[in-house]
Chimera marker file (.cmm) of the C-alpha trace (Angstrom):
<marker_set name="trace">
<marker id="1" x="86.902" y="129.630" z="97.224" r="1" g="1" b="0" radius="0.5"/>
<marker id="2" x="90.490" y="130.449" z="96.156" r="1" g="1" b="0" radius="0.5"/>
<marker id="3" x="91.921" y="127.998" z="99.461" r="1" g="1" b="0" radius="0.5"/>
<marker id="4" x="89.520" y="125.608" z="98.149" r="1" g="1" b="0" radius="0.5"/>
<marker id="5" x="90.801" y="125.465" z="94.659" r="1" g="1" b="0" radius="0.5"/>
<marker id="6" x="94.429" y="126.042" z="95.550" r="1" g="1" b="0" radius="0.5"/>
<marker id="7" x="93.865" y="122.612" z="97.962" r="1" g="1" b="0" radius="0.5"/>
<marker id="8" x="92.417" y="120.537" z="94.641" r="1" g="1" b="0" radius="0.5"/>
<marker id="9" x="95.067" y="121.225" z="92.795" r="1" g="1" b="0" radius="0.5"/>
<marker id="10" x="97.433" y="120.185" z="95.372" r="1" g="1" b="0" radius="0.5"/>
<marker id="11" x="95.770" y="117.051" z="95.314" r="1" g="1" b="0" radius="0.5"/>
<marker id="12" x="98.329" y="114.236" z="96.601" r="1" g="1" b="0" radius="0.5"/>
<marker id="13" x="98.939" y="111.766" z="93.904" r="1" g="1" b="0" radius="0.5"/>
<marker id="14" x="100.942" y="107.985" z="93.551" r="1" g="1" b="0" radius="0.5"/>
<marker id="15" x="103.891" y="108.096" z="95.591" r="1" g="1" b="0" radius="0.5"/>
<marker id="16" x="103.339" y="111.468" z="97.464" r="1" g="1" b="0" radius="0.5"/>
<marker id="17" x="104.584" y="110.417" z="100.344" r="1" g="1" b="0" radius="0.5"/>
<marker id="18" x="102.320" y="109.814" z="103.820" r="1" g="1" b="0" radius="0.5"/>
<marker id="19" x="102.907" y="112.642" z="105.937" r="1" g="1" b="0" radius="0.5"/>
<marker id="20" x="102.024" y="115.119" z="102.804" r="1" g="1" b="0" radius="0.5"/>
<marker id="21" x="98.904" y="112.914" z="102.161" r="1" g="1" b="0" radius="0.5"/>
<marker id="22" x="97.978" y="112.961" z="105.819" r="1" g="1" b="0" radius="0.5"/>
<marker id="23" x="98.750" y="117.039" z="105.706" r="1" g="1" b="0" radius="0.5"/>
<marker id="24" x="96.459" y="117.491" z="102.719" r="1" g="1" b="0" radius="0.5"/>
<marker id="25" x="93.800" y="115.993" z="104.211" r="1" g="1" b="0" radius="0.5"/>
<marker id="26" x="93.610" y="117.970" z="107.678" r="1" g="1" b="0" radius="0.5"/>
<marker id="27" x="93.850" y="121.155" z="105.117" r="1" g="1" b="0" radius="0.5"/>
<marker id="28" x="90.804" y="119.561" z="103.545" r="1" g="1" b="0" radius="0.5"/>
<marker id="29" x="88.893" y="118.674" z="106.723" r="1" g="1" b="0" radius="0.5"/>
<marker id="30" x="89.763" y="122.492" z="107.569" r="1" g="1" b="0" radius="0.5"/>
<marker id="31" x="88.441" y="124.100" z="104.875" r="1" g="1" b="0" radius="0.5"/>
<marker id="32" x="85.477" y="122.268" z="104.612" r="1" g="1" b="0" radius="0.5"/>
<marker id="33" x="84.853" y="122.632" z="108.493" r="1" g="1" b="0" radius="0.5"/>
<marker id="34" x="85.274" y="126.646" z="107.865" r="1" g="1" b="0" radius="0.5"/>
<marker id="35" x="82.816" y="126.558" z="105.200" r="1" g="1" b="0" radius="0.5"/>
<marker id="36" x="80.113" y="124.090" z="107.469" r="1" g="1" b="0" radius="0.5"/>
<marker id="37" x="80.517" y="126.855" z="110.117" r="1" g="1" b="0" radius="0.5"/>
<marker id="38" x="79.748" y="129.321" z="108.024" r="1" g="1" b="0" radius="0.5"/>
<marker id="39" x="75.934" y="128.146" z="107.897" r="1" g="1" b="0" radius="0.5"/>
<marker id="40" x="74.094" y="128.257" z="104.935" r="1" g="1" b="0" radius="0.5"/>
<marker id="41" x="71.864" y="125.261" z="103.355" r="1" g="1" b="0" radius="0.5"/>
<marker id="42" x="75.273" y="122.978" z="102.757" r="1" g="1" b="0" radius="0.5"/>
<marker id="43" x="76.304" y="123.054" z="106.191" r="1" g="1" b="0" radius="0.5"/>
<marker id="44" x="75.675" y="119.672" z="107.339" r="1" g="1" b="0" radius="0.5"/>
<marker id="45" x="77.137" y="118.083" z="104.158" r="1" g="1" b="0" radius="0.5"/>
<marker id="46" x="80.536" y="120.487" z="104.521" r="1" g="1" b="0" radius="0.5"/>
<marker id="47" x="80.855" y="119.758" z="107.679" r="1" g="1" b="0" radius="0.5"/>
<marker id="48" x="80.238" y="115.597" z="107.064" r="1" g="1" b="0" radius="0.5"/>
<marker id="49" x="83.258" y="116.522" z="104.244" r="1" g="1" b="0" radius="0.5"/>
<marker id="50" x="85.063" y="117.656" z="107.162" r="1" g="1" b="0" radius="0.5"/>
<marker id="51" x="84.733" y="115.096" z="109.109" r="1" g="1" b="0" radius="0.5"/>
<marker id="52" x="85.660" y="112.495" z="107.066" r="1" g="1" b="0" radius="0.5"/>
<marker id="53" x="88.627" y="113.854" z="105.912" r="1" g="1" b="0" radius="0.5"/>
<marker id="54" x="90.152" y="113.805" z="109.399" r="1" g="1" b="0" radius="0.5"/>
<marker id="55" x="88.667" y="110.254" z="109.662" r="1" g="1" b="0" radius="0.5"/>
<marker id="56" x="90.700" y="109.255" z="106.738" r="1" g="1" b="0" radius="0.5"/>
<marker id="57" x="93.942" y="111.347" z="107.627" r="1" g="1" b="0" radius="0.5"/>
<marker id="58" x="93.653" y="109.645" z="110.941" r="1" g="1" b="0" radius="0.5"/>
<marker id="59" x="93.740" y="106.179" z="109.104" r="1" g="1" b="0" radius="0.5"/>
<marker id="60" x="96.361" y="106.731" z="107.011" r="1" g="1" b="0" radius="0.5"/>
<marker id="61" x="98.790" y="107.655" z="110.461" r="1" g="1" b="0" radius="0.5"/>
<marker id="62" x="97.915" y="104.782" z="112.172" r="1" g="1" b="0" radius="0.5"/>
<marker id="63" x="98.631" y="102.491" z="109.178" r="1" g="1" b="0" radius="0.5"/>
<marker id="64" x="101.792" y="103.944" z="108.158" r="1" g="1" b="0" radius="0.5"/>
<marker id="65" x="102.638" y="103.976" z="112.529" r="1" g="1" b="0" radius="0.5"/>
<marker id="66" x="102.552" y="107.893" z="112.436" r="1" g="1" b="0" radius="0.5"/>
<marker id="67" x="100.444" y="107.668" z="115.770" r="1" g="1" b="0" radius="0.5"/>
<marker id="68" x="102.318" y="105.545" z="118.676" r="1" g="1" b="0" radius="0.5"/>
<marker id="69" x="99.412" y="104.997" z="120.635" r="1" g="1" b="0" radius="0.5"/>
<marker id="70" x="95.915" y="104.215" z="118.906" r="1" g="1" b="0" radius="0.5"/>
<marker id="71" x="93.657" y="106.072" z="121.887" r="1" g="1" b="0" radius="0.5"/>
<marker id="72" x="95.218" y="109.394" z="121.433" r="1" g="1" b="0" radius="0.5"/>
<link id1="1" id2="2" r="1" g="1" b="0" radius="0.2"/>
<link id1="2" id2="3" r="1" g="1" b="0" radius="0.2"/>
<link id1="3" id2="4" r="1" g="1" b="0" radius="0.2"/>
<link id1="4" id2="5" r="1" g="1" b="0" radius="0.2"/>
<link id1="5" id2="6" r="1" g="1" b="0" radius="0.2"/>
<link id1="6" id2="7" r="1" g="1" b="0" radius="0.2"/>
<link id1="7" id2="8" r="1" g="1" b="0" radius="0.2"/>
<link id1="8" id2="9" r="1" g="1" b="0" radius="0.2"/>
<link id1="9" id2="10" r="1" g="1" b="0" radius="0.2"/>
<link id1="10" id2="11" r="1" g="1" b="0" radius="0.2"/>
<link id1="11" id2="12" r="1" g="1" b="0" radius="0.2"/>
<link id1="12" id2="13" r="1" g="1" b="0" radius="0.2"/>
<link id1="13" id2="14" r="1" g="1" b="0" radius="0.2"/>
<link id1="14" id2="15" r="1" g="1" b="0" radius="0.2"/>
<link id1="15" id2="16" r="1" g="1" b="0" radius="0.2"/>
<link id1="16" id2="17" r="1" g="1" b="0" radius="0.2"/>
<link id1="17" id2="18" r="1" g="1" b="0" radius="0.2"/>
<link id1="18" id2="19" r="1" g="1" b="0" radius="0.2"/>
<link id1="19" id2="20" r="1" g="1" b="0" radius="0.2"/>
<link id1="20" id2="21" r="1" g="1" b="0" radius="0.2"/>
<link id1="21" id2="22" r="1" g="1" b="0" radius="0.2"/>
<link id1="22" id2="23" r="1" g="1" b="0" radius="0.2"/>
<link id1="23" id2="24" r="1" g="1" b="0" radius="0.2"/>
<link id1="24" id2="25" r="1" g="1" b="0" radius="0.2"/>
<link id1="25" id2="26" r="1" g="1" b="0" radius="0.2"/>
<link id1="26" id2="27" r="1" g="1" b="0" radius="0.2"/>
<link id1="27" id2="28" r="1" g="1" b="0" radius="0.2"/>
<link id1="28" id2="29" r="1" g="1" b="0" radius="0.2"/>
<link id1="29" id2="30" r="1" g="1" b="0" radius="0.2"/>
<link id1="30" id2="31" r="1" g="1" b="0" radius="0.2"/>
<link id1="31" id2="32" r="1" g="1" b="0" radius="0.2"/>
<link id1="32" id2="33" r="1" g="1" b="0" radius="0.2"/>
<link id1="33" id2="34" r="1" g="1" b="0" radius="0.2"/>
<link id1="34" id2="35" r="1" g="1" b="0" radius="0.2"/>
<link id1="35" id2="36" r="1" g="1" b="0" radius="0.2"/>
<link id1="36" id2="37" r="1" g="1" b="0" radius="0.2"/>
<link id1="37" id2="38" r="1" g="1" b="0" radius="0.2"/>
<link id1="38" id2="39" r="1" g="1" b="0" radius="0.2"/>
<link id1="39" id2="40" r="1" g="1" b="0" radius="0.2"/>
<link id1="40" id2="41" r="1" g="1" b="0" radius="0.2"/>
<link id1="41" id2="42" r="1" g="1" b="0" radius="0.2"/>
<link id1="42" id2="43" r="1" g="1" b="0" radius="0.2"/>
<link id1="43" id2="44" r="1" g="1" b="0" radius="0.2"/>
<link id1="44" id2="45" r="1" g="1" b="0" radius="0.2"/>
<link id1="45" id2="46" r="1" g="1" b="0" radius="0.2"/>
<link id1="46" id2="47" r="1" g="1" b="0" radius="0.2"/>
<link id1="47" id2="48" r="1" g="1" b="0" radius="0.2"/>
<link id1="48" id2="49" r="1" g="1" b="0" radius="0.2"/>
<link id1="49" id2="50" r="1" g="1" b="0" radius="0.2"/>
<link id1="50" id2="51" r="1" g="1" b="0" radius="0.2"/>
<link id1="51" id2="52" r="1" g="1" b="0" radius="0.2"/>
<link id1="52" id2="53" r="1" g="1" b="0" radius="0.2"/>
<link id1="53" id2="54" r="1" g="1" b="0" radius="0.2"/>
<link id1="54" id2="55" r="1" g="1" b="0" radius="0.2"/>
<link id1="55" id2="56" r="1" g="1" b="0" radius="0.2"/>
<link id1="56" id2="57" r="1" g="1" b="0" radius="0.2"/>
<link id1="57" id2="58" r="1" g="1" b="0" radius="0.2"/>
<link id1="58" id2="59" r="1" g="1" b="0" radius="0.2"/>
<link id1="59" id2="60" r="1" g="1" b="0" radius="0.2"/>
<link id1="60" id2="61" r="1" g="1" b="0" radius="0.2"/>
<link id1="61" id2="62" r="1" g="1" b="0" radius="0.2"/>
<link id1="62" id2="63" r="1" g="1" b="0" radius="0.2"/>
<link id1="63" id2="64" r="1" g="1" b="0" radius="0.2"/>
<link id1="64" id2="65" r="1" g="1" b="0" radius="0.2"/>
<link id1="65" id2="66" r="1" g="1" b="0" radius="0.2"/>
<link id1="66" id2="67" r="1" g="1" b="0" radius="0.2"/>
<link id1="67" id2="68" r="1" g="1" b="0" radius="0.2"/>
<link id1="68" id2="69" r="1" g="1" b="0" radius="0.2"/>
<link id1="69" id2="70" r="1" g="1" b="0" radius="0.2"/>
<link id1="70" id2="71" r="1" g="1" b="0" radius="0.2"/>
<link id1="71" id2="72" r="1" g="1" b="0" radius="0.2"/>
</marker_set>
């Protein structure tokens, strides 16, 4: 719990620029993947946390041209 409430109060905000914003979110996707695999009765919605925070970190790089090539 301390990782998770050291990451929310790192919380990007305006003008942060988009390579720390895209960094937060992977952290985020990996903490809340950890705590999915851990099991337990919130598994499924940790692990959908998870997911869509690399889903939106992956956004962000391909709008701001971070990623060269949209496939990889």
């Amino acid at each position: 719990m301390i990782e998770l409430t050291r990451l929310y109060q790192q919380r990007p905000g305006p003008g942060t620029p988009t390579e720390a914003v895209v960094a937060w979110y992977h952290a985020k996707g990996r903490i809340h993947e950890l705590i999915g695999r851990s099991g337990g009765p919130d598994s499924a919605q940790e692990l959908a946390i998870a997911a869509a925070s690399y889903e939106h970190a992956r956004r962000l790089e391909l709008q701001a041209g971070l990623v060269h090539n949209a496939a990889a």
